[in-house]
N, C-alpha and C positions, 0 to 999 in steps of 0.2 A: 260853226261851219266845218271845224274840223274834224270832228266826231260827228256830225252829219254825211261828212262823207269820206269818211275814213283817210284824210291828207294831214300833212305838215302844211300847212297854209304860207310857212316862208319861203317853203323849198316846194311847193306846187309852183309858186308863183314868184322863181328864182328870176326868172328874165324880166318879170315885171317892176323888181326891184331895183333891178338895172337901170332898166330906164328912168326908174324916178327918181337916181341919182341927182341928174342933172336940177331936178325942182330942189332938190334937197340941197345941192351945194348953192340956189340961188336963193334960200330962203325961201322956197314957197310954200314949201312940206315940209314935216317932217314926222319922226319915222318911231315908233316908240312899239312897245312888245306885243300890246295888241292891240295899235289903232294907227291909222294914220290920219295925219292931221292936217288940211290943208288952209294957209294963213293968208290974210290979208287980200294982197295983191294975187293971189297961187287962186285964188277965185276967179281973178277975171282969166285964166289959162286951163280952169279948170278941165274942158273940153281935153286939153293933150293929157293934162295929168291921167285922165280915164283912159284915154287911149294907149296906154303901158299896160294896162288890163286886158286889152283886147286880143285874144289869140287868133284871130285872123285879118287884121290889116294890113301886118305886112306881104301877107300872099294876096289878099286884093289889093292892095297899091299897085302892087308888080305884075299884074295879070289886067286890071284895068280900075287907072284913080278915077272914082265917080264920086269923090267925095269933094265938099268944097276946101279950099286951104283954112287952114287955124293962122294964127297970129306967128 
């Protein structure tokens, strides 16, 4: 992916890592050089975990939530 399109894949997707802080401090994820790993229980959440990827939900939340709530 990197060399596909010419990014640093950590630092593209520095806010996304952010947020999947939170999975990672509860055990759901975790976080290794080139993969991440989603465990166990981080399965049935998996749905929020992808949504730290999304670069536009947070301006559709805020413009209008049509989405249904997660867990």
């Amino acid at each position: 992916m990197e060399m596909k399109h010419n990014i640093d894949f950590r630092d593209y997707f520095a806010p996304s890592f952010d947020k999947l802080q939170t999975f990672v401090d509860d055990g759901l994820v975790s976080i290794e050089s080139n993969k991440i790993i989603v465990h166990g229980l981080g399965r049935l959440v998996i749905r929020n975990i992808a949504m730290a990827f999304d670069a536009y939900i947070d301006q559709m939340m805020k413009e209008k939530p049509i989405f249904s709530k997660t867990v």
